[in-house]
N, CA, C and O atoms as CSV, one atom per row, in Angstrom:
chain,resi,resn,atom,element,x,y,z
A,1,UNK,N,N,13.239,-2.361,-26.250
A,1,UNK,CA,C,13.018,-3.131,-25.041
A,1,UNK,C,C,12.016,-4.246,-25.310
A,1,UNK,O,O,10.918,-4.066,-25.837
A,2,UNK,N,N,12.463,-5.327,-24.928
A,2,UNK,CA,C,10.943,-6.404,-24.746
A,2,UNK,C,C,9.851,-6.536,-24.585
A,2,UNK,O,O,9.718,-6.797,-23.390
A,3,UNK,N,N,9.075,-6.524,-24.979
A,3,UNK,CA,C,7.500,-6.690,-24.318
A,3,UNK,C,C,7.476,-7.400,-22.950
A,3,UNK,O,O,7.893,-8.552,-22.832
A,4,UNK,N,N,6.962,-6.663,-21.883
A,4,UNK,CA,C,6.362,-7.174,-20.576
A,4,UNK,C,C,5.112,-8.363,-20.997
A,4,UNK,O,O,4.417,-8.386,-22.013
A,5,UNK,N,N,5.116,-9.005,-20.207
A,5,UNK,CA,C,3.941,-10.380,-19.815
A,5,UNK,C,C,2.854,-10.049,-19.043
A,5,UNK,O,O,1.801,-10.663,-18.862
A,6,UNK,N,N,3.386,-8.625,-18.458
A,6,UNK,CA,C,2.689,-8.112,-16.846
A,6,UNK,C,C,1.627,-7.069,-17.905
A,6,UNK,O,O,1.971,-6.393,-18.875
A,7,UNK,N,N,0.648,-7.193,-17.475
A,7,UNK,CA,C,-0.175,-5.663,-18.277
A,7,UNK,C,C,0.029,-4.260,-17.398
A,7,UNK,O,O,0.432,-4.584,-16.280
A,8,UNK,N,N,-0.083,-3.076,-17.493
A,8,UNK,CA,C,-0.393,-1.953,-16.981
A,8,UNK,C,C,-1.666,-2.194,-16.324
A,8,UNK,O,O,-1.583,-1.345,-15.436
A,9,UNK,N,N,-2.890,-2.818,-16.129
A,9,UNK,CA,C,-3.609,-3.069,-15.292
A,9,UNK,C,C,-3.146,-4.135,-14.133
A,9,UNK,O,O,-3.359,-4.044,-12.924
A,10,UNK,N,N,-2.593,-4.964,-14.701
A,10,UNK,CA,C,-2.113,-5.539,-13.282
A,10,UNK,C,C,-0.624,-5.228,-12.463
A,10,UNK,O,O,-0.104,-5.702,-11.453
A,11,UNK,N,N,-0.246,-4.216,-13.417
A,11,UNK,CA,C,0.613,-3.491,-12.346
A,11,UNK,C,C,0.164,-2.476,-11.274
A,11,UNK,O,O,0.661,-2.154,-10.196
A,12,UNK,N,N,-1.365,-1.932,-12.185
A,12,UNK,CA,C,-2.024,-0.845,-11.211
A,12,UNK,C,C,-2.507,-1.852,-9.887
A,12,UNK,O,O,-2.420,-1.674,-8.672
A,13,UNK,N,N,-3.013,-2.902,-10.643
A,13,UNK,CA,C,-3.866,-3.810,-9.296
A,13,UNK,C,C,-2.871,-3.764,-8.519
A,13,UNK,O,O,-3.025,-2.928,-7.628
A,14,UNK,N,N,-1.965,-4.287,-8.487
A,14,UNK,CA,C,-0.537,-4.368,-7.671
A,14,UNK,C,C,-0.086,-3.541,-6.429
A,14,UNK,O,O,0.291,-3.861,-5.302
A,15,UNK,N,N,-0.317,-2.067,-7.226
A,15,UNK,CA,C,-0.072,-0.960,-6.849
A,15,UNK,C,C,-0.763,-0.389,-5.917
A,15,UNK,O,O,-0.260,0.247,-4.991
A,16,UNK,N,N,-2.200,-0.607,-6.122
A,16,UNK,CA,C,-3.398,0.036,-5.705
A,16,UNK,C,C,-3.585,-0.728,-3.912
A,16,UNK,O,O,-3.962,-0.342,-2.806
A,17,UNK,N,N,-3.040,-2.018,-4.555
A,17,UNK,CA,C,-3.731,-3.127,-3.276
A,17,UNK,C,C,-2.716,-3.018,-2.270
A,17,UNK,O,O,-3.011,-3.439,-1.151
A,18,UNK,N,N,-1.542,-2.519,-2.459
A,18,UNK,CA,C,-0.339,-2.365,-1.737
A,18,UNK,C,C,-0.125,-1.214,-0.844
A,18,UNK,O,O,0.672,-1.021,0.073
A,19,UNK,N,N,-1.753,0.025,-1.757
A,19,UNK,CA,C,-1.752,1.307,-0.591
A,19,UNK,C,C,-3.070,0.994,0.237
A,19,UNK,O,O,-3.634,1.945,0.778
A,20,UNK,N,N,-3.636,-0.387,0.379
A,20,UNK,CA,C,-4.542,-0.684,1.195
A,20,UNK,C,C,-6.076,-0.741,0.181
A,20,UNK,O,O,-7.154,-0.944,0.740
A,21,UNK,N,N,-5.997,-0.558,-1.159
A,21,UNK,CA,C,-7.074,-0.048,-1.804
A,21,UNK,C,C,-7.950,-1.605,-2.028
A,21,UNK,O,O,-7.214,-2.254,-2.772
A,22,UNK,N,N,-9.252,-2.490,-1.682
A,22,UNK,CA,C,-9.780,-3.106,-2.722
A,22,UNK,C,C,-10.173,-2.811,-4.151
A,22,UNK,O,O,-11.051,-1.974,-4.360
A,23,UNK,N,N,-9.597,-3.428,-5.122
A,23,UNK,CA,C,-9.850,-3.556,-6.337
A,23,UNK,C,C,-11.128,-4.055,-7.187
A,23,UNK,O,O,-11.904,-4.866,-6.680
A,24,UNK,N,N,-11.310,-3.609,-8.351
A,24,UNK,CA,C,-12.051,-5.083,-8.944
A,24,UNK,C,C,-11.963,-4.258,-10.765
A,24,UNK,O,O,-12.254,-3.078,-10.963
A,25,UNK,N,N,-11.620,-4.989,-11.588
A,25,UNK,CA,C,-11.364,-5.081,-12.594
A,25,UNK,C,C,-12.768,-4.557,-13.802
A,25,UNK,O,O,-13.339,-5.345,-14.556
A,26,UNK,N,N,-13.029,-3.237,-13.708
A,26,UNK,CA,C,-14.239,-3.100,-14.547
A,26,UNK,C,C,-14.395,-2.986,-15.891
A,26,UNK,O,O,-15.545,-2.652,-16.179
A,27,UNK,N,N,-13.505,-3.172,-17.042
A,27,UNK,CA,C,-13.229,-3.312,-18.138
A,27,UNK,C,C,-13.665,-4.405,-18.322
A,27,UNK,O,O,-13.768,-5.146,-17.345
A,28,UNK,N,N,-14.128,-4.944,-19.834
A,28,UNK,CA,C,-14.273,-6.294,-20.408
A,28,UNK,C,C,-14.520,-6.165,-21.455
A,28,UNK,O,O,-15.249,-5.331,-21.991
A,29,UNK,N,N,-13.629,-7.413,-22.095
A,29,UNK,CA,C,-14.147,-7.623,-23.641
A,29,UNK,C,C,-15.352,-7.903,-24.494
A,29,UNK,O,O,-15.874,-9.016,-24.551
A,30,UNK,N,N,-15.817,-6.742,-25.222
A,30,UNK,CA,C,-16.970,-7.507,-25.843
A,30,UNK,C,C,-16.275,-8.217,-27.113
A,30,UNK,O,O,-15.382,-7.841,-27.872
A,31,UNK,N,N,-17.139,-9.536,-27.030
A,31,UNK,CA,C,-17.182,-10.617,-27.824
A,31,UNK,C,C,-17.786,-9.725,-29.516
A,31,UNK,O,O,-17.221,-9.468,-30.579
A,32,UNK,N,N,-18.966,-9.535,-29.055
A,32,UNK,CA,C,-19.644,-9.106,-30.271
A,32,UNK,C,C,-18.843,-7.203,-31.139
A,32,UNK,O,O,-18.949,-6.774,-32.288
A,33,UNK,N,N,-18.537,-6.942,-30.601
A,33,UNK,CA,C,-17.790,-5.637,-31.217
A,33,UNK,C,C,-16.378,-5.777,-31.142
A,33,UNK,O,O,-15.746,-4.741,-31.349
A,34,UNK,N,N,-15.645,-6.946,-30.862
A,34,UNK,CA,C,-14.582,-7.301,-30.465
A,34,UNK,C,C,-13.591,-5.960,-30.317
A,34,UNK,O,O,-13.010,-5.358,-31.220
A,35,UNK,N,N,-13.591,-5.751,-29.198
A,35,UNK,CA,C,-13.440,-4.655,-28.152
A,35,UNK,C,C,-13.409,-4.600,-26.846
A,35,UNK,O,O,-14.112,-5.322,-26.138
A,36,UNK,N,N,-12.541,-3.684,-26.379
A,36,UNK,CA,C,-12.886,-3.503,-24.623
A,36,UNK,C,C,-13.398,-2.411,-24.145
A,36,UNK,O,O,-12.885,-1.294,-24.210
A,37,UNK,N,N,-14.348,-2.675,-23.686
A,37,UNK,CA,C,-14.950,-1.436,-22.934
A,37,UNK,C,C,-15.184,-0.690,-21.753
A,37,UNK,O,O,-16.405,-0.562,-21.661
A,38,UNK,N,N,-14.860,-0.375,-21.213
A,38,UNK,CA,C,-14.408,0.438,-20.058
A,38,UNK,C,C,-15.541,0.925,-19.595
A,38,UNK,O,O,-16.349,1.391,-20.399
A,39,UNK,N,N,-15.812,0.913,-18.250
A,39,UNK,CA,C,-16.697,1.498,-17.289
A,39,UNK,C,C,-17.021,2.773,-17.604
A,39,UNK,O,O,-16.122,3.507,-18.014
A,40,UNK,N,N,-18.483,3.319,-17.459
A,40,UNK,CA,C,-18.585,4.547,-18.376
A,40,UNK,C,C,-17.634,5.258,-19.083
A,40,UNK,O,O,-17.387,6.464,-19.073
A,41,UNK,N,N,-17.035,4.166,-19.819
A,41,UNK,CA,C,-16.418,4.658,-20.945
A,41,UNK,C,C,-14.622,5.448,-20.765
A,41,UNK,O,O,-14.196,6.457,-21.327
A,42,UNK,N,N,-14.087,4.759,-20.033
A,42,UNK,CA,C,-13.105,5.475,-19.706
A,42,UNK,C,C,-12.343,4.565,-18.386
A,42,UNK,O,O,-11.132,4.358,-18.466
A,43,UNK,N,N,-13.002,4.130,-17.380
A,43,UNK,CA,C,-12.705,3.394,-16.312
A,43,UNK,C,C,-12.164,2.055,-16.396
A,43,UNK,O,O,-12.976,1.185,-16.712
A,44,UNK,N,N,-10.908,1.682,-16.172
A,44,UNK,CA,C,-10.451,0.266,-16.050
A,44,UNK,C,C,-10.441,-0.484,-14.780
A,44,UNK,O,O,-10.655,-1.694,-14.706
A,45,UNK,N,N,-10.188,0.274,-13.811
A,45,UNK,CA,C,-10.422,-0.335,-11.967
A,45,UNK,C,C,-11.114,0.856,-11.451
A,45,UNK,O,O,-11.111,2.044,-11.772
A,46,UNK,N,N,-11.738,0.124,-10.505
A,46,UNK,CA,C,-12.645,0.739,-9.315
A,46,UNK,C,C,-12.071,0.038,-8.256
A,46,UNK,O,O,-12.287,-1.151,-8.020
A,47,UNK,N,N,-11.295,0.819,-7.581
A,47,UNK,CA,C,-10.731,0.856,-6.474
A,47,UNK,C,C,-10.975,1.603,-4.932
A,47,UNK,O,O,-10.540,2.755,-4.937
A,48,UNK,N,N,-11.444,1.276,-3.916
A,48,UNK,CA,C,-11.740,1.707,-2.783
A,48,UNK,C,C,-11.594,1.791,-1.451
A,48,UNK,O,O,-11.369,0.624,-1.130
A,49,UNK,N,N,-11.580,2.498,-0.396
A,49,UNK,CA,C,-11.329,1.946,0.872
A,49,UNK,C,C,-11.933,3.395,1.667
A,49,UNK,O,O,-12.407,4.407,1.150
A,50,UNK,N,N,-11.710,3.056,3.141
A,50,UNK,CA,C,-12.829,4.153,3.590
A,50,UNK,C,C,-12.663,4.921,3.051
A,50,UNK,O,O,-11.695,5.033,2.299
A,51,UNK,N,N,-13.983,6.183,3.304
A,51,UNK,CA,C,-14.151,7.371,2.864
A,51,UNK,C,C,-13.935,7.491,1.110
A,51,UNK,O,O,-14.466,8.326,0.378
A,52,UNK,N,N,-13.163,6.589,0.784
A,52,UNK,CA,C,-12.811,6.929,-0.529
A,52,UNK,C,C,-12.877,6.127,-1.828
A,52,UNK,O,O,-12.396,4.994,-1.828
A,53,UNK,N,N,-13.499,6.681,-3.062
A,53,UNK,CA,C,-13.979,5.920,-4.486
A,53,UNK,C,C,-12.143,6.479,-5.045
A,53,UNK,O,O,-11.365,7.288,-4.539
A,54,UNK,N,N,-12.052,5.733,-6.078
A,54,UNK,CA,C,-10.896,6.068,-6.812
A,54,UNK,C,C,-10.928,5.217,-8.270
A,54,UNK,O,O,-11.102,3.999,-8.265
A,55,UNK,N,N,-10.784,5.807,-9.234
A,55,UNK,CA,C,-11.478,4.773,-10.383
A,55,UNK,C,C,-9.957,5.719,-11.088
A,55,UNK,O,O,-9.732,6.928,-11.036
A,56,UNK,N,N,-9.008,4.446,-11.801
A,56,UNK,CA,C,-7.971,4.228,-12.571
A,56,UNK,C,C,-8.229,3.750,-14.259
A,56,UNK,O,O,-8.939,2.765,-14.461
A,57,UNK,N,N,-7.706,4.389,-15.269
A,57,UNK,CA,C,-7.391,4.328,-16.692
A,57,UNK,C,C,-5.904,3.804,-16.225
A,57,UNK,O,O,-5.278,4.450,-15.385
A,58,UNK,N,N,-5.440,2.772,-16.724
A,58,UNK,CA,C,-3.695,2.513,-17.287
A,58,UNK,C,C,-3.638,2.684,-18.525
A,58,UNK,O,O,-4.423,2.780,-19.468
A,59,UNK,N,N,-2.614,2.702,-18.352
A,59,UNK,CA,C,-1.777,3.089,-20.114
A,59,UNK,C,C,-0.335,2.985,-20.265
A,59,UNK,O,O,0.263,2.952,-19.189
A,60,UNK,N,N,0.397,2.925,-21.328
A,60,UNK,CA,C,1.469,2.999,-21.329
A,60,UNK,C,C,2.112,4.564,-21.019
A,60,UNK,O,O,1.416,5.401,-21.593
A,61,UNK,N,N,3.058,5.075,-20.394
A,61,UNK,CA,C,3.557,6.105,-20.372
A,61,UNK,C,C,3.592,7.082,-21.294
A,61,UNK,O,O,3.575,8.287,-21.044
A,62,UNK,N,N,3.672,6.265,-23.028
A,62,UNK,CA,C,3.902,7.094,-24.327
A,62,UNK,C,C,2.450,7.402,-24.100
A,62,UNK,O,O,2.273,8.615,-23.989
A,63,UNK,N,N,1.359,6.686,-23.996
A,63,UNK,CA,C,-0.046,7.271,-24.265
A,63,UNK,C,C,-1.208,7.842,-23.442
A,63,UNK,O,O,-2.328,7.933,-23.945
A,64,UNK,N,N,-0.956,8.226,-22.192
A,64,UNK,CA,C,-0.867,8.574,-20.663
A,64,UNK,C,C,-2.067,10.733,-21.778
A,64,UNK,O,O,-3.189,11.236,-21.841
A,65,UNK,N,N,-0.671,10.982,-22.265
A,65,UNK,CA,C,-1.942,12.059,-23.090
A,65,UNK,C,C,-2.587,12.150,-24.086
A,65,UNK,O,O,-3.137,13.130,-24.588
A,66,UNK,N,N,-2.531,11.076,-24.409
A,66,UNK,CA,C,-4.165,10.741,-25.264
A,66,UNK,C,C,-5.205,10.415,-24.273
A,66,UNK,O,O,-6.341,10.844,-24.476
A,67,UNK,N,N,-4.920,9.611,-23.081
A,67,UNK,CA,C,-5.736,9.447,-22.453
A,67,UNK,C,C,-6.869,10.950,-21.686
A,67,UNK,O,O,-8.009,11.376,-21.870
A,68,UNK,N,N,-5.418,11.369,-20.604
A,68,UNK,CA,C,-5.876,12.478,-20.778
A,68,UNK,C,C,-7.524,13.280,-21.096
A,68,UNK,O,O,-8.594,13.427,-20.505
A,69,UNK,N,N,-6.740,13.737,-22.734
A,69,UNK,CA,C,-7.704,14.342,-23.525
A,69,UNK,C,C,-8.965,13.254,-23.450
A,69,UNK,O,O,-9.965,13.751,-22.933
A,70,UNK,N,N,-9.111,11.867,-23.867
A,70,UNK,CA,C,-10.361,10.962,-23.380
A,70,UNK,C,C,-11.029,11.210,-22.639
A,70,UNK,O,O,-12.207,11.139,-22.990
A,71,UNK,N,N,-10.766,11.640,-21.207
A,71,UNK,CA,C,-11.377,11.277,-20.192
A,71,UNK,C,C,-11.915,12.537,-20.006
A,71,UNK,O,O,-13.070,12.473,-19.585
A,72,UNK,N,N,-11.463,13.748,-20.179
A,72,UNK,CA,C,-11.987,15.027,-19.978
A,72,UNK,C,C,-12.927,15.599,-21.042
A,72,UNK,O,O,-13.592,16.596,-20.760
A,73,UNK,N,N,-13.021,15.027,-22.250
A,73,UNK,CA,C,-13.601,15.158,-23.244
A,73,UNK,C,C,-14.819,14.130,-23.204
A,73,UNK,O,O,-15.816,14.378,-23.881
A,74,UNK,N,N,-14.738,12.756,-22.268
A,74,UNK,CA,C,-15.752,12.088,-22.352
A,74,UNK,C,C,-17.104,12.595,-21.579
A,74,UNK,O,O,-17.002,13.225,-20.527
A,75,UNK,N,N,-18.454,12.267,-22.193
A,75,UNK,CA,C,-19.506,12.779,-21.712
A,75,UNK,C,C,-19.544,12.302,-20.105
A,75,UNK,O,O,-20.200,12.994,-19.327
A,76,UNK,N,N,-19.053,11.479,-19.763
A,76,UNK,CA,C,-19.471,11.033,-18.438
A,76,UNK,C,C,-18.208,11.377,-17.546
A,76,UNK,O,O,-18.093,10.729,-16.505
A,77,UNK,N,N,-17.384,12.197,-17.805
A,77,UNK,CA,C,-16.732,12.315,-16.845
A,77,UNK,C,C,-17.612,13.769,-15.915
A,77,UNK,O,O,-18.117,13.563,-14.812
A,78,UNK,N,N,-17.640,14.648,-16.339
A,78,UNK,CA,C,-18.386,15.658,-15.374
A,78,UNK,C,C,-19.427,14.442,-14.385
A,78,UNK,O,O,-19.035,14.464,-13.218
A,79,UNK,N,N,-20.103,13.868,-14.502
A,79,UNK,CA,C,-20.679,12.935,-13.732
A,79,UNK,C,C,-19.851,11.942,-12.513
A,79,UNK,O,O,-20.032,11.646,-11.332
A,80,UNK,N,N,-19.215,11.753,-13.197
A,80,UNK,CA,C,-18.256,10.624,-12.386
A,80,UNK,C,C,-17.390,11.828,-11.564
A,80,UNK,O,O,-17.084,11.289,-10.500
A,81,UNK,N,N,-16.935,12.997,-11.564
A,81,UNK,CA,C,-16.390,13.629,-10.916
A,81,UNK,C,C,-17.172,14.709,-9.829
A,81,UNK,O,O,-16.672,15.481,-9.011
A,82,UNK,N,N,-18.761,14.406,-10.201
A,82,UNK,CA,C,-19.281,15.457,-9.255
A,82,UNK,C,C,-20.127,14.209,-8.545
A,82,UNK,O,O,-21.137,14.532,-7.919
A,83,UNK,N,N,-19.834,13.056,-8.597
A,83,UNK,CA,C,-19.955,11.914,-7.263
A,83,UNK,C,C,-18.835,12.103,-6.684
A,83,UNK,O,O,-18.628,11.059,-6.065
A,84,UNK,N,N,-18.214,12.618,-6.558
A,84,UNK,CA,C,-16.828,12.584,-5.762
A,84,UNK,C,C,-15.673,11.619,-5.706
A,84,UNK,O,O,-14.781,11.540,-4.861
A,85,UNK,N,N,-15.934,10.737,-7.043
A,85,UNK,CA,C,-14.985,9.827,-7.376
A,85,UNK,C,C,-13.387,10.421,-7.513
A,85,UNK,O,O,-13.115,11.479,-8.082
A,86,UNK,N,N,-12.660,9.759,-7.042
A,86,UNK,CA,C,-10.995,10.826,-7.960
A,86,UNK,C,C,-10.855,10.062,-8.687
A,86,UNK,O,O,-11.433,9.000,-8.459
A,87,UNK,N,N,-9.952,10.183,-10.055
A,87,UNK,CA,C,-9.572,9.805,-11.439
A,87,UNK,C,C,-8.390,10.294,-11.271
A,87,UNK,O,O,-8.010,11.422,-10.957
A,88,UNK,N,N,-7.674,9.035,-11.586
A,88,UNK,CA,C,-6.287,9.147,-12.285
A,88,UNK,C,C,-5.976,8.180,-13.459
A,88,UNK,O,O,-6.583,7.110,-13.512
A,89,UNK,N,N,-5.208,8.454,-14.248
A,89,UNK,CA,C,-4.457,7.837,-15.353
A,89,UNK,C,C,-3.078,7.243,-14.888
A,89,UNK,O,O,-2.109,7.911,-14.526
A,90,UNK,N,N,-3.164,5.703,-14.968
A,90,UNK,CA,C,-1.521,5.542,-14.211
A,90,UNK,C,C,-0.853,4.772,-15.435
A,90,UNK,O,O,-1.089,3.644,-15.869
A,91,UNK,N,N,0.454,6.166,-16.033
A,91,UNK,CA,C,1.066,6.056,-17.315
A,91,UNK,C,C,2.541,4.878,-16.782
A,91,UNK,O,O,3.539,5.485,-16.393
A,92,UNK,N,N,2.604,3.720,-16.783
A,92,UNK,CA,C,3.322,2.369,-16.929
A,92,UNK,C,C,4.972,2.980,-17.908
A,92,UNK,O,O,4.745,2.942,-19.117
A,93,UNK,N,N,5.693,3.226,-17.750
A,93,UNK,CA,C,6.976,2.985,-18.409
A,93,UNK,C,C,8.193,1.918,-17.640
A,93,UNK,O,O,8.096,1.464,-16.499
A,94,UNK,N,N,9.192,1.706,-18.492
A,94,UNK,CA,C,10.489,0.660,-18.041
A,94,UNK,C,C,11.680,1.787,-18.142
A,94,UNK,O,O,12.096,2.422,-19.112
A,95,UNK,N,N,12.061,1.785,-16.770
A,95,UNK,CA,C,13.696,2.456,-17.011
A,95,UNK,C,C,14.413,1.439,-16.852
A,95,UNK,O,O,13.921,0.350,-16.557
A,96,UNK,N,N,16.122,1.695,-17.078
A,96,UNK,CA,C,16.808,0.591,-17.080
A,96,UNK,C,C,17.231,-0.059,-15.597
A,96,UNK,O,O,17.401,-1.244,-15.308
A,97,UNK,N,N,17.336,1.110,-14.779
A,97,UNK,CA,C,17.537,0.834,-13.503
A,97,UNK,C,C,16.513,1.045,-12.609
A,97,UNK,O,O,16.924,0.605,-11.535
A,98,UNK,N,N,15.652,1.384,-12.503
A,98,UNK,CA,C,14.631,1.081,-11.372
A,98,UNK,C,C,13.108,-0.243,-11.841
A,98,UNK,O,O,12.378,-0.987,-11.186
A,99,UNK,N,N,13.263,0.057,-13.134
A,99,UNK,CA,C,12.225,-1.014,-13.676
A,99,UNK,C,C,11.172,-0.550,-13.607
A,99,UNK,O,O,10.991,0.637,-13.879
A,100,UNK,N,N,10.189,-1.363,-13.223
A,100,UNK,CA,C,8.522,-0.651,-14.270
A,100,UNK,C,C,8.294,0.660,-13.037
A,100,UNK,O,O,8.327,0.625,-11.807
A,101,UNK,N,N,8.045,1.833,-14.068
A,101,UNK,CA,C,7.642,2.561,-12.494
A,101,UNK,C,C,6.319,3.824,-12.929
A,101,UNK,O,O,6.418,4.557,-13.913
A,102,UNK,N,N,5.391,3.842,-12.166
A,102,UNK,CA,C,4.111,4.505,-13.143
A,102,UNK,C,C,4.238,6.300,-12.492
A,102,UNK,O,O,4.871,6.833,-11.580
A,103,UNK,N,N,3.437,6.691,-13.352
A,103,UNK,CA,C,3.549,8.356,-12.726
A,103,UNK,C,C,1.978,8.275,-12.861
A,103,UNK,O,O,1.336,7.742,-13.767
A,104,UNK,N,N,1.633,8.767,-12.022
A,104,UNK,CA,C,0.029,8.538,-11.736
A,104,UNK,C,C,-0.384,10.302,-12.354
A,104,UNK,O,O,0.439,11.217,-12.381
A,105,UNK,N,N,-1.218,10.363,-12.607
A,105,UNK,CA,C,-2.036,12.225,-13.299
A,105,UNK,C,C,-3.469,11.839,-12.803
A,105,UNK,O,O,-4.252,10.968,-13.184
A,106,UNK,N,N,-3.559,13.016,-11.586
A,106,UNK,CA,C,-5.088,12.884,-11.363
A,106,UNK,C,C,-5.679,13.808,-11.731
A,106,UNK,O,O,-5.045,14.797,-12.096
A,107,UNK,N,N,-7.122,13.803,-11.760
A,107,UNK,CA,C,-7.900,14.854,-12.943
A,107,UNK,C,C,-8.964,15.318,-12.094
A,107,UNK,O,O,-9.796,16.115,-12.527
């Protein structure tokens, strides 16, 4: 299949803003380690609306459990989960007939 133009983060933005959620993009490239680094280490959006925090990892579908294992293994997730944040991983694949469609895994 082709490479998409669209990233798995801006399909989540997409996604997220469409169930009422504000967004904002907490990943960024460092220049100097040329790398991206993720919000304590694991976080790509911070997404919110009343009552509720919701902080998203994307990925491609094939790598959805590597992630996974990341996030539960990372030191800061027990933290980020006993603020009452929810975490999900939203794994991005292409079928032929419905087109991009994500399966979300919350943790």
């Amino acid at each position: 299949m082709p490479k998409s133009s669209t990233s798995p983060t801006q399909r989540s933005l997409k996604k997220l803003r469409a169930n009422g959620y504000t967004c904002a993009i907490v990943e960024h490239y460092n220049p100097w380690c040329r790398i991206r680094q993720d919000l304590f280490g694991f976080i790509d959006i911070l997404a919110i609306k009343e009552n509720e925090t919701l902080v998203v990892q994307t990925t491609s579908g094939s790598n959805q459990p590597a992630r996974v294992k990341k996030i539960k293994e990372h030191k800061n997730y027990p933290i980020v989960k006993s603020a009452g944040w929810k975490i999900e991983i939203h794994g991005w694949r292409k079928l032929k007939k419905e087109g991009w469609i994500c399966k979300p895994i919350q943790l």
